[in-house]
C-alpha positions as CSV (number, residue, x, y, z in Angstrom):
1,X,-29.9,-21.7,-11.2
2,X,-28.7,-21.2,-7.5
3,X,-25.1,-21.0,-6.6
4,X,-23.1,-21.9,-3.6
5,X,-23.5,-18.5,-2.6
6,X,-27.0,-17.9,-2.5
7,X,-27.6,-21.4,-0.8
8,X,-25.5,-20.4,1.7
9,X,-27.1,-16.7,1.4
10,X,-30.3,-18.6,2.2
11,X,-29.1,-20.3,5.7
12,X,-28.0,-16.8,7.0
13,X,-31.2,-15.6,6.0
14,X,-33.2,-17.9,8.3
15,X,-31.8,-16.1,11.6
16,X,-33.2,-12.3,9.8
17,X,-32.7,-10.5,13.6
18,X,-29.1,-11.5,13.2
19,X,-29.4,-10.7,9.2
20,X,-30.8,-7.2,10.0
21,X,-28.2,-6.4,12.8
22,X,-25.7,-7.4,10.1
23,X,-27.1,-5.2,7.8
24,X,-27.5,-2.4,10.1
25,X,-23.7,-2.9,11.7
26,X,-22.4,-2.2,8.4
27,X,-24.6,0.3,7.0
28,X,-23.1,2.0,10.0
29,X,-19.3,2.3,8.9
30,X,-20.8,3.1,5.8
31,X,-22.3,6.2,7.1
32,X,-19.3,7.3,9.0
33,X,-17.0,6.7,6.3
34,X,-19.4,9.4,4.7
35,X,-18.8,11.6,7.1
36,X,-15.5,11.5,7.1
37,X,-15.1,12.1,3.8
38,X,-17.3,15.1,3.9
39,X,-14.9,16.9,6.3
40,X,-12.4,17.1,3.9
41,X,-13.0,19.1,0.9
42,X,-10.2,17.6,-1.0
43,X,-12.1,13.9,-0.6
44,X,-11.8,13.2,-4.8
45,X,-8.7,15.0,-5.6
46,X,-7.2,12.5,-3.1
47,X,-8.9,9.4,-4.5
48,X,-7.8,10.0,-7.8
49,X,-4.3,10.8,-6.5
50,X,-4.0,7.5,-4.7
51,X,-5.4,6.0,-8.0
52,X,-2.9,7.6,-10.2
53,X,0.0,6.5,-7.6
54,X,-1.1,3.0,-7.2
55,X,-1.3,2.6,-11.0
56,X,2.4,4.3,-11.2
57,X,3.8,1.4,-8.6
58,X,2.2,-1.6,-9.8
59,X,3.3,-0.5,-13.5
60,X,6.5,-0.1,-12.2
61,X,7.0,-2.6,-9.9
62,X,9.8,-4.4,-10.7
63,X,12.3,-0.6,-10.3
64,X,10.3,-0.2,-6.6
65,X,10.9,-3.9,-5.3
66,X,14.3,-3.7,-6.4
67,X,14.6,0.0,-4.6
68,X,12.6,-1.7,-1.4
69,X,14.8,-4.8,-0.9
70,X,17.9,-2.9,-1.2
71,X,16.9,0.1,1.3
72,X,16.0,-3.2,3.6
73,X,18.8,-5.0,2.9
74,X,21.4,-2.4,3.5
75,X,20.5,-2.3,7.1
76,X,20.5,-6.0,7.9
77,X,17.0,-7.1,7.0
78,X,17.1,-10.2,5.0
79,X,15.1,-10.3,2.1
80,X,13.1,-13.8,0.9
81,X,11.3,-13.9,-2.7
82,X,8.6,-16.4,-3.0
83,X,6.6,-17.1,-6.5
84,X,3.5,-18.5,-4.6
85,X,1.8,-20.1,-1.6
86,X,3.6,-22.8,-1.3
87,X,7.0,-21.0,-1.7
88,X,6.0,-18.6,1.0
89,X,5.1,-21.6,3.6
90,X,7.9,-23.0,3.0
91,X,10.2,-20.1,3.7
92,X,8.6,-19.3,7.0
93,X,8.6,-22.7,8.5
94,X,12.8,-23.1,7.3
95,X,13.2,-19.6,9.4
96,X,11.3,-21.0,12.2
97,X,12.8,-24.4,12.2
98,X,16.4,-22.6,12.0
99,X,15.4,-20.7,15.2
100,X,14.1,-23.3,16.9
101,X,10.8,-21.6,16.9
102,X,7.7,-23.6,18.7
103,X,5.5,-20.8,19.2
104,X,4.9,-17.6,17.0
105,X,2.4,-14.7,17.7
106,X,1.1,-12.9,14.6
107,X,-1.0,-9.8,13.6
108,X,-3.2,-9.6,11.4
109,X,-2.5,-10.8,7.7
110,X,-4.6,-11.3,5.0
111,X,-1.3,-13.0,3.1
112,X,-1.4,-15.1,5.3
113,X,-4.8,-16.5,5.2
114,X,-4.4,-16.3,1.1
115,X,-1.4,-19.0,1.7
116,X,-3.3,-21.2,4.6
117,X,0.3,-20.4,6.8
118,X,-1.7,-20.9,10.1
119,X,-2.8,-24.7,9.4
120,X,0.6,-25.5,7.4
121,X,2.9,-24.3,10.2
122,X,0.9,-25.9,12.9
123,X,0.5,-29.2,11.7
124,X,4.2,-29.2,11.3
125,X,4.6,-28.5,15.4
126,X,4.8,-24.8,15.9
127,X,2.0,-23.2,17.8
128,X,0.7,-19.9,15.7
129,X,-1.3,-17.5,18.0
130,X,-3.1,-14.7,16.3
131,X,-2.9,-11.6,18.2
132,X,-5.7,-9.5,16.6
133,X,-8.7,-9.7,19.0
134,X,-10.7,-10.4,16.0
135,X,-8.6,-12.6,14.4
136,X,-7.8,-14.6,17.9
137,X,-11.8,-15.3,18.5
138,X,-12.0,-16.3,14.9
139,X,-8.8,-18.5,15.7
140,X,-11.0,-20.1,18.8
141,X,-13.9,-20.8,17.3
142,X,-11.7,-22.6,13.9
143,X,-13.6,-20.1,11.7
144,X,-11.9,-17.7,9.2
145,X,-12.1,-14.1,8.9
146,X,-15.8,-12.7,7.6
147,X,-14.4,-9.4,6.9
148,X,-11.0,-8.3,6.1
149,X,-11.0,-5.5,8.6
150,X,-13.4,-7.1,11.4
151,X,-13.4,-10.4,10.8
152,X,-15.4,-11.5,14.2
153,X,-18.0,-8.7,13.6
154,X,-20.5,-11.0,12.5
155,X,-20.5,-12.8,16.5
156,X,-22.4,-11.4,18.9
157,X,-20.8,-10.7,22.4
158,X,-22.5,-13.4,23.9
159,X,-21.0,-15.6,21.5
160,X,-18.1,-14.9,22.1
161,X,-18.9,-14.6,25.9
162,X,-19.6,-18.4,25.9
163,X,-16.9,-19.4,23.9
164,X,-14.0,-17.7,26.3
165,X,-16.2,-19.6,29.1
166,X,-15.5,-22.7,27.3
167,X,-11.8,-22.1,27.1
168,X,-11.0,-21.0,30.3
169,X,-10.3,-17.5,29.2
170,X,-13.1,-15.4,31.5
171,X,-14.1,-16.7,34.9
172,X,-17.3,-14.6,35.3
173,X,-19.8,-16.7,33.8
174,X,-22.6,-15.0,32.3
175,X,-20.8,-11.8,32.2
176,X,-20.8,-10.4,28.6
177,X,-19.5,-6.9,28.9
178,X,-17.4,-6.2,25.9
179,X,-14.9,-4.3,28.5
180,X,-14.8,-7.4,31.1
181,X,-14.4,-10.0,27.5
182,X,-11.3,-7.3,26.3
183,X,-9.4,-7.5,29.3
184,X,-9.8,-11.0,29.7
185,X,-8.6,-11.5,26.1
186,X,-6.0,-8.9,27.2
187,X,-5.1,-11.2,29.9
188,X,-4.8,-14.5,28.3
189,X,-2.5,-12.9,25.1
190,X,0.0,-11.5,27.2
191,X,1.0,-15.0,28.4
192,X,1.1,-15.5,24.7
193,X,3.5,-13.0,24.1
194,X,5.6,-13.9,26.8
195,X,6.1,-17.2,25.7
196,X,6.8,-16.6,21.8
197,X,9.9,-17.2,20.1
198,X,8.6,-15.4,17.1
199,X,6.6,-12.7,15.8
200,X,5.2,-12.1,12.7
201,X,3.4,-9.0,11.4
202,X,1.8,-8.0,7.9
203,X,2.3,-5.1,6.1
204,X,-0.2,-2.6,5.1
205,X,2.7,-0.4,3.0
206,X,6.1,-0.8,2.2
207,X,7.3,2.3,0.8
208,X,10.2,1.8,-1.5
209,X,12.5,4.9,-0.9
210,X,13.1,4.4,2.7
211,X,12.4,0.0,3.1
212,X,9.7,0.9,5.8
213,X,7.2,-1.7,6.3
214,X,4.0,0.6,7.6
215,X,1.5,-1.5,9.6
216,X,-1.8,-0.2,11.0
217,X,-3.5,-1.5,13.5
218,X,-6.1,-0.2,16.3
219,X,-5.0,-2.6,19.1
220,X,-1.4,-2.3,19.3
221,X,-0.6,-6.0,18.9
222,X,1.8,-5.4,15.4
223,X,4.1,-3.4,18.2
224,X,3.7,-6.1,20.9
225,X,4.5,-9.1,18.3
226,X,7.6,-7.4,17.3
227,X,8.9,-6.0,20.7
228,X,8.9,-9.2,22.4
229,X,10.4,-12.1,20.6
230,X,13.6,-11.7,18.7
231,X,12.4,-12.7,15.4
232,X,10.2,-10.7,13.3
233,X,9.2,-11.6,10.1
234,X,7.0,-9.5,7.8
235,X,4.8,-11.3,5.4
236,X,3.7,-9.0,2.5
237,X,1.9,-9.0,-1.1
238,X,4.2,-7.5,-4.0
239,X,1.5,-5.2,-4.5
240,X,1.6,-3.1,-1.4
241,X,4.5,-1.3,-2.1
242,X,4.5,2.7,-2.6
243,X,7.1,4.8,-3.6
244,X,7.7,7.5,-1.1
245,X,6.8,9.0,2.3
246,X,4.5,11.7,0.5
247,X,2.1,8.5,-1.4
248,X,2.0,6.6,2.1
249,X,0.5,10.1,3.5
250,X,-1.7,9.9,0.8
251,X,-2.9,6.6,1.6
252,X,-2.5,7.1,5.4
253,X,-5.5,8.9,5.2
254,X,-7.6,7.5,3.1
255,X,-7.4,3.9,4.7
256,X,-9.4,4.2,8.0
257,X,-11.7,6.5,7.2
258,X,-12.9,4.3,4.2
259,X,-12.5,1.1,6.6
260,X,-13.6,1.8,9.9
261,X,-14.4,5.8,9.6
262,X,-11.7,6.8,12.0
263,X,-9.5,9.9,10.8
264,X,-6.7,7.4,11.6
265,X,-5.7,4.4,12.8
266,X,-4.4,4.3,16.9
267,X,-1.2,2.9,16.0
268,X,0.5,3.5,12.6
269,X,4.6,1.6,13.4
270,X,7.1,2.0,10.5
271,X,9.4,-1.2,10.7
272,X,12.6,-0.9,8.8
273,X,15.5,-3.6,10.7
274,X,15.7,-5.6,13.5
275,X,16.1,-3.9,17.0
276,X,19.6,-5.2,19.0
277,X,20.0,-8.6,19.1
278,X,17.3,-9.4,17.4
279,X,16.5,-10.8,13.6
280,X,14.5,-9.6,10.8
281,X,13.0,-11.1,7.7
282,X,10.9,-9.8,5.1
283,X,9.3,-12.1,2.6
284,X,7.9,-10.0,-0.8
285,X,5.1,-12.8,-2.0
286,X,3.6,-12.8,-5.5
287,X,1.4,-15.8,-5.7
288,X,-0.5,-15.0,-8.9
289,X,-0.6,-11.1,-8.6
290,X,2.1,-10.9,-11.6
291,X,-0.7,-12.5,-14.2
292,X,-3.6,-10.1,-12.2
293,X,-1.0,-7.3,-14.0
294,X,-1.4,-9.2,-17.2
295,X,-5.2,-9.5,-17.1
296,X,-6.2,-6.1,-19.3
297,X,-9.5,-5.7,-18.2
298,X,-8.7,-6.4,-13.7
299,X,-5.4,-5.4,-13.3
300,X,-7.0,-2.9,-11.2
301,X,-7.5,-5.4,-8.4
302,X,-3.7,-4.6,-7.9
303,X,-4.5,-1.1,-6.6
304,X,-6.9,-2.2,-3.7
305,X,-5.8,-1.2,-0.2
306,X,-8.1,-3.8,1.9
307,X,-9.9,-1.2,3.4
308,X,-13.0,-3.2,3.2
309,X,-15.3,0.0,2.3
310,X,-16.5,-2.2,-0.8
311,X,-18.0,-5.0,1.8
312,X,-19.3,-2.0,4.1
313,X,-21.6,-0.7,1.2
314,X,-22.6,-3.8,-0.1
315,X,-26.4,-4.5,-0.1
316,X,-25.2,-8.2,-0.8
317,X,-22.8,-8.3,1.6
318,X,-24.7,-7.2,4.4
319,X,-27.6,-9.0,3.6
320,X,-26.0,-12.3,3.3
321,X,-22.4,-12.5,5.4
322,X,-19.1,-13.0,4.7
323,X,-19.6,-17.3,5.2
324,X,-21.8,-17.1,1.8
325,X,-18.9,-16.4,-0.8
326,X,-16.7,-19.5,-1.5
327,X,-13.4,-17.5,-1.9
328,X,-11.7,-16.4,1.3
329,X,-12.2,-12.6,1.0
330,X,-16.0,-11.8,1.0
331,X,-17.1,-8.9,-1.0
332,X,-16.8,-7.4,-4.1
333,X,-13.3,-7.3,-4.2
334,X,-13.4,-10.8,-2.9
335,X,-15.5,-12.1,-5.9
336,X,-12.9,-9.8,-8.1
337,X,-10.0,-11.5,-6.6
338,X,-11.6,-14.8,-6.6
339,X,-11.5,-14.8,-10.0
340,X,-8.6,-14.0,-11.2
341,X,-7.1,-16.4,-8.9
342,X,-9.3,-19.3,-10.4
343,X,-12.4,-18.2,-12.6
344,X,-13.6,-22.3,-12.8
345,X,-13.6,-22.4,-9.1
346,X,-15.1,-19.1,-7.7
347,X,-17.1,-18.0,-10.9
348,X,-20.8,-18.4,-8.6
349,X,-19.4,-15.8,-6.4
350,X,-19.9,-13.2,-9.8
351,X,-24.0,-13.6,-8.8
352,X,-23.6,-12.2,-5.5
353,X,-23.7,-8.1,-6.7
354,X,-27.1,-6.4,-7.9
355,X,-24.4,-4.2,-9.9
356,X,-25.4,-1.1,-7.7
357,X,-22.0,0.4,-8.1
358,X,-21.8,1.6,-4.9
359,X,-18.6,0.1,-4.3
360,X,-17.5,2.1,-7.6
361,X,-18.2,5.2,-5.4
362,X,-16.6,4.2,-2.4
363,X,-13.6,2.7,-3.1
364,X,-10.5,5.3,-2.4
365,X,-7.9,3.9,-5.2
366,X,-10.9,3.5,-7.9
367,X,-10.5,-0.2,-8.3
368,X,-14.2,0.2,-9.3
369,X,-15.2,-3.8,-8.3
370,X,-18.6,-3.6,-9.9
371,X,-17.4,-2.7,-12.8
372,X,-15.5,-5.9,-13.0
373,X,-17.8,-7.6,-12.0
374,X,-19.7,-6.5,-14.9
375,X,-17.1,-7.6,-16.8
376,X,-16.5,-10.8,-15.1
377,X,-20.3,-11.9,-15.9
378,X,-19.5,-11.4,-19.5
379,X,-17.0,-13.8,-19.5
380,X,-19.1,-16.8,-17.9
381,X,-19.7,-17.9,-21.1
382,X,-16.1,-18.4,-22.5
383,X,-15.5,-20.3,-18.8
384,X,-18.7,-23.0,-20.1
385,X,-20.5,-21.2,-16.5
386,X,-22.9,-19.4,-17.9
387,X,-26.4,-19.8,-16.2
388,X,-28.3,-22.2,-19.4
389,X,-31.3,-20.6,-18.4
390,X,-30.0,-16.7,-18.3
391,X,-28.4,-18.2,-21.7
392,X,-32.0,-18.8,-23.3
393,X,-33.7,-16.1,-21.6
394,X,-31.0,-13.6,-23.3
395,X,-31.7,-15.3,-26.7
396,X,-35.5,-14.9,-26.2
397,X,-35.0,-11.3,-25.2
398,X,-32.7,-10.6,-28.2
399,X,-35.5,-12.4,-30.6
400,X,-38.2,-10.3,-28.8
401,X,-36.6,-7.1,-29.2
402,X,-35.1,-7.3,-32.9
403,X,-38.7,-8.1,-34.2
404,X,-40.7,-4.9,-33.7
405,X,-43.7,-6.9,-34.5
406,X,-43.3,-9.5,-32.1
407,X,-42.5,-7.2,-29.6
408,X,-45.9,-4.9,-29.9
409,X,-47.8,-8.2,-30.0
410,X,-46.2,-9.3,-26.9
411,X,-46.9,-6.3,-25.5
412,X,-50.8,-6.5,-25.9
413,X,-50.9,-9.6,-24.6
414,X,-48.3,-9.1,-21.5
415,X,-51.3,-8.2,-19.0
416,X,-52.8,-11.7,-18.9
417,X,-49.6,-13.1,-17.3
418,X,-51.2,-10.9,-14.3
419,X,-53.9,-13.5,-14.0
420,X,-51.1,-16.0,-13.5
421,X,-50.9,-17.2,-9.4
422,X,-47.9,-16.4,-8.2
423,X,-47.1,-19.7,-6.6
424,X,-46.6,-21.2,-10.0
425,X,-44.0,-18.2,-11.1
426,X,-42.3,-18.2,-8.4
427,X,-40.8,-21.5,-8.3
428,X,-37.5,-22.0,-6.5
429,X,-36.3,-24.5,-9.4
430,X,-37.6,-22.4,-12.6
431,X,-37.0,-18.5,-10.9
432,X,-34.8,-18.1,-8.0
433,X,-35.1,-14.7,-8.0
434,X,-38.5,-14.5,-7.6
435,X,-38.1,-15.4,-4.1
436,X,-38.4,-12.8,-1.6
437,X,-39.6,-11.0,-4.7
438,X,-43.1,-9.4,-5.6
439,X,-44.1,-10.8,-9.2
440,X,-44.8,-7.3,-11.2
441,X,-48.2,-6.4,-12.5
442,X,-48.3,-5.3,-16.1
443,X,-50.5,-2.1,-17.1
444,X,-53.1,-2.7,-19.1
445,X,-51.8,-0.7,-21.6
446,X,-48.9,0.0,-22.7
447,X,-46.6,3.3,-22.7
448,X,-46.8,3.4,-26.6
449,X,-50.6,3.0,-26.6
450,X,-51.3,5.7,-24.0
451,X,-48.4,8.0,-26.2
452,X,-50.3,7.0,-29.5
453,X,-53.8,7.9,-27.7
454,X,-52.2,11.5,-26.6
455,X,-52.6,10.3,-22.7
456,X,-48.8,10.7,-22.1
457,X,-47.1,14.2,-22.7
């Protein structure tokens, strides 16, 4: 049975030069994630410390928000709660519309995608302009984000070449040089930032002894969004939180080089109350993450840092783009999170993994998303989403293999399906998978004959 994903897996496919630069793109950070973690020889001890401290936090979460708000709210920061999307919205367009805000620049947040702020706010009057050069292009171009680290990466230059063309951004037409396209988007986001009333950045960490809200960016734009208006708010997930300065180091150096394979990110800015005359807000959003702590079996999902390493090593991922999944975060962590937020409504994301593990290997807190996944596909069934085919295939197999004698004659005969054309096992309708697949070719004899005949020692 074909999902949404591997329909939409199939369009990608059809442009395979893009497909394979995709591929190869990510296979990249992949590699240099590798070497990064090579150069240090305490690579696992620090993984399992970051896995230890994230399970510590999110099992004692309520003492460390309580411990966060206060350290914020002691020096002037006010402190919103909001229970869900919805909540959240709500409270940033009342602090807006109590500023008289009509335009607000942002850095990246993937809060705020989770919670649709962008369309919410702006059909409501106030302009929001995404800062991230990424994110901005995205913006442009009304897509979302295909990655949670680099969410343009799957455009080519000349893509995005044209489209600045198109709105006015570069004047050089036909010149695609990533430095010329930078500066221009330089360019165009100061006047951005001049004109905000508002900025609002996410929050990577918020470590609980001192209130600091820790955001790391490569571009700088967290420091510009917050420097220049007089409002800042800070939207961030109840998970992120981590108890001390000596966790966030722990973390600090973990998170780029699984991401992006950089020893560290170019700008790292602790925010922890307004500057003079200005105003800060900080609004701690839960929006379904208390009942992920519930869920015995993927409460892990609470410890992932959004490094995106899991998407980076992903042979499914790579091979078939961020687009293809139907919840907003692509990946294995994506098809983790997707269902826990709604199992009925994401539950064809669970296909896209070949259960390689590799993200098991990569990931820095041990979230261990394939394993999940794993798990995940066992529950199908109790959801009514089980593939009815896998269904009977599974029965057949279980038949087949609790009747030894069934299974030896089935054996002896297995070599005629070799005589079978392919055209008629490889149906689209009957076996997906067999597309883009090689049918098998049975020995003639099996390993237990050969082992009974001596052959095999």
């Amino acid at each position: 049975m074909s999902t949404f994903h591997s329909k939409n897996a199939t369009l990608f496919n059809k442009d395979v030069e893009k497909t394979t630069w995709h591929d190869q793109t990510f296979w990249s950070v992949r590699a240099k994630r590798d070497i990064m973690a090579k150069q240090l020889p305490e690579w696992e001890t620090l993984r399992d410390h970051a896995s230890a401290i994230k399970k510590h936090t999110i099992t004692h979460l309520a003492d460390y928000l309580e411990m966060f708000s206060k350290n914020l709210e002691t020096r002037g920061v006010i402190v919103h709660w909001a229970k869900d999307a919805e909540e959240f919205n709500k409270t940033v367009l009342d602090i807006l519309e109590s500023h008289k805000v009509k335009k607000m620049v942002k850095s990246k947040s993937m809060l705020t995608e989770e919670c649709g702020m962008n369309d919410y706010l702006m059909s409501r009057g106030i302009d929001v302009v995404e800062t991230d050069l990424g994110e901005r292009i995205i913006q442009l171009l009304h897509q979302g984000p295909s990655h949670i680290v680099m969410p343009a990466i799957h455009l080519k230059r000349e893509e995005v070449g044209r489209m600045f063309e198109e709105k006015g951004i570069s004047k050089e037409i036909g010149n695609y040089d990533p430095t010329y396209l930078t500066r221009c988007a330089r360019y165009h986001l100061r006047e951005e930032f001049m004109g905000a009333e508002a900025g609002m950045t996410g929050c990577n960490f918020g470590v609980a002894s001192t209130g600091d809200c820790v955001v790391c960016t490569n571009e700088g734009n967290a420091d510009m969004t917050t420097s220049m208006p007089k409002l800042h708010i800070v939207s961030m997930g109840i998970e992120k939180l981590v108890p001390d300065y000596d966790s966030l180091a722990v973390f600090q150096r973990l998170l780029c080089r699984c991401g992006t394979g950089q020893p560290t990110t170019t700008y790292t800015s602790h925010f922890r109350q307004a500057r003079p005359d200005a105003e800060m807000h900080v609004i701690l959003v839960d929006n379904g993450r208390s009942n992920m702590l519930a869920d015995d079996d993927h409460w892990r999902s609470m410890k992932c840092i959004r490094c995106g390493a899991c998407m980076n090593t992903c042979p499914v991922y790579r091979r078939s783009g961020g687009y293809s999944y139907t919840y907003f975060i692509p990946g294995p962590i994506g098809v983790n999170l997707g269902m826990l937020k709604d199992p009925q409504k994401y539950s064809d994301n669970v296909s896209a993994c070949s259960l390689c593990l590799s993200c098991d290997n990569v990931c820095p807190t041990h979230v261990d998303p394939g394993s999940q996944i794993y798990l995940w596909r066992q529950r199908l069934d109790s959801y009514g989403k089980a593939d009815p085919m896998k269904k009977t295939m599974s029965m057949g197999m279980k038949m087949l293999f609790n009747s030894p004698t069934l299974y030896t004659t089935a054996l002896k005969f297995a070599p005629l399906a070799n005589y079978v054309p392919e055209a008629l096992t490889h149906l689209q309708r009957l076996n997906p998978w067999g597309i883009g697949h090689a049918k098998p070719e049975f020995a003639k004899k099996s390993f237990h004959e050969l082992w009974n005949e001596g052959k095999v020692k």
